[in-house]
C-alpha positions, 0 to 999 in steps of 0.5 A: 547522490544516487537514488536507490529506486524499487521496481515492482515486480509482482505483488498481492493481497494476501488476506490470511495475513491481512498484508500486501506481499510485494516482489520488488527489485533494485540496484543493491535489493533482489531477495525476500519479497516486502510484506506490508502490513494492511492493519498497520498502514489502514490504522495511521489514516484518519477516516471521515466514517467506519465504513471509509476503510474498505476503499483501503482494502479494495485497493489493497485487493485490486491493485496491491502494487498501488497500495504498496507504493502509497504505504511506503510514502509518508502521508499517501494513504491518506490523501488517497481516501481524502481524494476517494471522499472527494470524489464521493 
């Protein structure tokens, strides 16, 4: 079976629309960029306190290729802020 892996080419937060905009690339995909939603993915994680949101969109901002590849797998955002609460 062949897997269908993206490559990232170039991505970033754009706040006006509240999304990361990814470029990315692929065996059978080299078109319109992916655009992912903060407000969407930010929404399905269960934060421990209000303020916990903004280690989302610190991530978002500063390394918007990170948050992109975590939003589009199941259950990544969240075990991010659980490791960040950790840490914290």
């Amino acid at each position: 079976m062949k897997r269908n892996n993206l490559y990232y080419l170039f991505g970033m937060y754009e706040p006006y629309i509240d999304s990361v905009i990814v470029n990315a690339i692929n065996d059978t995909y080299s078109g319109t960029p992916l655009t992912i939603s903060c407000e969407k993915c930010n929404s399905a994680v269960l934060l421990d306190t209000p303020d916990d949101i903004a280690y989302l969109y610190r991530l978002a901002q500063e390394n918007p290729l990170l948050y992109a590849e975590l939003a589009c797998k199941p259950n990544r955002l969240q075990e991010y802020m659980n490791a960040m609460n950790e840490f914290n």
